[in-house]
C-alpha positions as a Markdown table, in Angstrom:
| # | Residue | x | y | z |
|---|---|---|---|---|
| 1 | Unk | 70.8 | -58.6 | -22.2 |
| 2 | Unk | 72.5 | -56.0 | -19.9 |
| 3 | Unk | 71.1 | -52.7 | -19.0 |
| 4 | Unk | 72.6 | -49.6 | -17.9 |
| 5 | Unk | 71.6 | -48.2 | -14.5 |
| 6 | Unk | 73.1 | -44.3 | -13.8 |
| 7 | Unk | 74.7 | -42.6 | -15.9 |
| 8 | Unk | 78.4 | -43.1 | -14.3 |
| 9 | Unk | 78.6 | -46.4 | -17.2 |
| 10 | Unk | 77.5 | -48.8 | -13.9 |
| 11 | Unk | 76.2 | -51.7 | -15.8 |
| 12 | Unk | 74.1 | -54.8 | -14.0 |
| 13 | Unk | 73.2 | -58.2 | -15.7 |
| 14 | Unk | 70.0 | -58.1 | -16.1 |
| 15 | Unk | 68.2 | -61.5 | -16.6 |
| 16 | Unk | 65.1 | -61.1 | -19.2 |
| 17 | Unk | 62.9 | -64.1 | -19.7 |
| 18 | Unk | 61.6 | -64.6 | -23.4 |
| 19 | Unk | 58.1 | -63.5 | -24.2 |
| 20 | Unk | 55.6 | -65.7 | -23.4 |
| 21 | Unk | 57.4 | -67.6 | -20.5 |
| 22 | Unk | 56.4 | -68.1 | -16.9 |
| 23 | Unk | 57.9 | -65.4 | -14.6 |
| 24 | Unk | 58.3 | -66.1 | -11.3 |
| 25 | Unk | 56.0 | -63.9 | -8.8 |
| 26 | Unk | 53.8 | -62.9 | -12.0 |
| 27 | Unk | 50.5 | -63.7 | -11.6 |
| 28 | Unk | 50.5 | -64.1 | -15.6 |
| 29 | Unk | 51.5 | -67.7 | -16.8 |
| 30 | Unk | 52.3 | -68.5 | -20.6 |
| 31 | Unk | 50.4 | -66.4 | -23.4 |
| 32 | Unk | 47.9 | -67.4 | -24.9 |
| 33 | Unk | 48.8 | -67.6 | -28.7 |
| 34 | Unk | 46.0 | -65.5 | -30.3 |
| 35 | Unk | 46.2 | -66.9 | -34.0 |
| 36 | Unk | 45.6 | -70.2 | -32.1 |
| 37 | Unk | 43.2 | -69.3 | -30.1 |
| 38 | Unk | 41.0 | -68.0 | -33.1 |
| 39 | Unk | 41.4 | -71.2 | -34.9 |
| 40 | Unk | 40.2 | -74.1 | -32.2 |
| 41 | Unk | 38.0 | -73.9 | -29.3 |
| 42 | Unk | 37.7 | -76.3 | -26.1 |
| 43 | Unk | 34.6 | -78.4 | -26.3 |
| 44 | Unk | 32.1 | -79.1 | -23.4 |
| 45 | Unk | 33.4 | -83.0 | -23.3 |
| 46 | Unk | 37.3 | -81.4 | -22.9 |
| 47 | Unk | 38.3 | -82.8 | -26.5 |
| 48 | Unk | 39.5 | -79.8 | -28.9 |
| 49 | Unk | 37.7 | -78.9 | -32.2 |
| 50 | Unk | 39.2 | -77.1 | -35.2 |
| 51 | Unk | 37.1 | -76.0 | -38.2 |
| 52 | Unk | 37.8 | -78.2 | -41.7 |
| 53 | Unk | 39.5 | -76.7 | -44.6 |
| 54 | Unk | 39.4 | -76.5 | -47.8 |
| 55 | Unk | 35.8 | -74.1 | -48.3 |
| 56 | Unk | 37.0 | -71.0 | -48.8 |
| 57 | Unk | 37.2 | -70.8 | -52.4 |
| 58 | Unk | 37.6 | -72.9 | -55.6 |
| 59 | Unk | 34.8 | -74.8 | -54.6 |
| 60 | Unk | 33.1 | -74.7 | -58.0 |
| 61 | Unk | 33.4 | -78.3 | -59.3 |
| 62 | Unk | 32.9 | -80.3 | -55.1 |
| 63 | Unk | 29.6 | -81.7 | -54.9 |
| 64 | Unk | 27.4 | -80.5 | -52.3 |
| 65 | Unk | 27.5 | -83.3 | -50.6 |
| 66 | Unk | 31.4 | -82.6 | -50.1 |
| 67 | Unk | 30.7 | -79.1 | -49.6 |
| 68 | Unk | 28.7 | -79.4 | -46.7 |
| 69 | Unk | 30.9 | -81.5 | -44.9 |
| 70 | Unk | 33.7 | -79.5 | -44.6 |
| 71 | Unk | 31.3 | -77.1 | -43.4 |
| 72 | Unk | 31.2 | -78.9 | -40.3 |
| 73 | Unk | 34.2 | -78.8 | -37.1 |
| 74 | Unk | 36.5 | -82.2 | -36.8 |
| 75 | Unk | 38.3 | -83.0 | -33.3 |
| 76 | Unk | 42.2 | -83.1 | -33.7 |
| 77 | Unk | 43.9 | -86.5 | -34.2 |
| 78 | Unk | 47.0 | -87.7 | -32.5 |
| 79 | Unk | 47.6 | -86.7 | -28.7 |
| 80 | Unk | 50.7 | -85.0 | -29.1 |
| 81 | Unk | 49.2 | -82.6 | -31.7 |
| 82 | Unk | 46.4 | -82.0 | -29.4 |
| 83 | Unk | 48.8 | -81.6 | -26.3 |
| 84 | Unk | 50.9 | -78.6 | -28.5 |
| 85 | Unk | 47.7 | -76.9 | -29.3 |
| 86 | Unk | 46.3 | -77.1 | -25.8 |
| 87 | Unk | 49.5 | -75.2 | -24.7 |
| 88 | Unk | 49.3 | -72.4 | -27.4 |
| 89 | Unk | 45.5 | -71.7 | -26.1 |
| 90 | Unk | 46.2 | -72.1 | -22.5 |
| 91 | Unk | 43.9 | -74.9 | -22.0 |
| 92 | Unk | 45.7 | -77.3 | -20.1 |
């Protein structure tokens, strides 16, 4: 995008970098995505965990067997999943 400098019409090119890139001589690196970020957290052991779904509602005719189940966190399967999610919560 360009942006005007003066009021004479003098117009420089003006470089912006997209939101949530690295800028150089920032101290700031990516964002952290927050919707992310409230959805999985980083485990003691590294690994990620994520919460199960599925118990919010309509839960009327599971067991509770199966209802207690997905009230307990799962780890993420497949490393290239888990490398995309440990970039949008800045835990690389």
């Amino acid at each position: 995008s360009l942006l005007v400098l003066g009021g004479a019409g003098a117009v420089a090119p003006v470089a912006l970098a997209p939101p949530g890139s690295f800028v150089a001589g920032s101290v700031r690196g990516m964002k952290t995505n927050r919707a992310a970020a409230k959805r999985f957290r980083v485990k003691g052991n590294g690994k990620i965990k994520r919460a199960r779904a599925g118990r919010q509602h309509n839960t009327g005719y599971l067991t509770r067997k199966r209802k207690n189940h997905l009230g307990h966190s799962t780890g993420i399967k497949g490393k290239k999943i888990e490398k995309r999610i440990r970039r949008l919560i800045g835990a690389l």
